[in-house]
C-alpha positions as semicolon CSV with decimal commas, in nm:
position;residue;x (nm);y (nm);z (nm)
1;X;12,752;7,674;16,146
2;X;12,362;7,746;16,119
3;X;12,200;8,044;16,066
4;X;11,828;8,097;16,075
5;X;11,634;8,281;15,786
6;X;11,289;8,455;15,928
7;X;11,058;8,577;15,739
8;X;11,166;8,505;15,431
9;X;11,517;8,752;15,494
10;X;11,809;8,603;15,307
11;X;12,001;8,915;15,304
12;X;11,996;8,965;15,726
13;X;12,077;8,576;15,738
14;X;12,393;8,606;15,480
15;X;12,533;8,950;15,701
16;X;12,451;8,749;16,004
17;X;12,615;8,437;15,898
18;X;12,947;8,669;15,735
19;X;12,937;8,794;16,098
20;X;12,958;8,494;16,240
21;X;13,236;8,314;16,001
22;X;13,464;8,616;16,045
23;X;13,448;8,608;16,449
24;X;13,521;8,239;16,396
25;X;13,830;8,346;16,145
26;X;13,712;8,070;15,894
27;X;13,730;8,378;15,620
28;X;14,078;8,462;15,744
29;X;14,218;8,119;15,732
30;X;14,051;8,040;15,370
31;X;14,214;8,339;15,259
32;X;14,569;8,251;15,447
33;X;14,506;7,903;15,261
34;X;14,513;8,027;14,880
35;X;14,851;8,035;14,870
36;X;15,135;7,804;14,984
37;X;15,299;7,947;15,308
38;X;15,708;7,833;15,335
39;X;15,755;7,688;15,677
40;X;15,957;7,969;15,775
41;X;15,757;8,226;15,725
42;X;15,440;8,017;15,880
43;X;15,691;8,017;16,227
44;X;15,734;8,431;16,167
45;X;15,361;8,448;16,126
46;X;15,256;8,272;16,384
47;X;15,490;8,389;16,635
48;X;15,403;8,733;16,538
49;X;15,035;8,661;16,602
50;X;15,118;8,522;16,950
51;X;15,334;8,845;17,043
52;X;15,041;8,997;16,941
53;X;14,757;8,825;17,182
54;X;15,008;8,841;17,487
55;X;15,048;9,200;17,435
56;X;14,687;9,254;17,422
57;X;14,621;9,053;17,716
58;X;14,892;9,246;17,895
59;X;14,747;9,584;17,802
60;X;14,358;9,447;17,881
61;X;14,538;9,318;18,266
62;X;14,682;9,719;18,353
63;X;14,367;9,856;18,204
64;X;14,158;9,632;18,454
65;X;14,419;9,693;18,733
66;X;14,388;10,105;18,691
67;X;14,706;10,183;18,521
């Protein structure tokens, strides 16, 4: 990941480049990584997190239809 510095702006180039690692989730999945996950709850986690993105994709599909 690359972020440019102009004019001599490190503090604009460290938001832009917090921005940029958080829409990536690399600050999310450091943070998920501190600590050892048990397999099980990994499979709750993740399947939680998928319920999650259908039902937002659901909701996003009747918003765009009118509903």
């Amino acid at each position: 990941m690359q972020v440019i510095v102009r004019d001599n702006n490190v503090e604009q180039a460290h938001r832009v480049l917090k921005k940029k690692l958080q829409r990536e989730g690399v600050l999310r999945e450091v943070k998920m990584k501190r600590f050892f996950e048990k397999p099980s709850e990994k499979r709750v986690r993740e399947k939680a997190e998928s319920l999650r993105r259908t039902r937002k994709f659901q909701r996003k599909k009747r918003e765009k239809a009118g509903y």
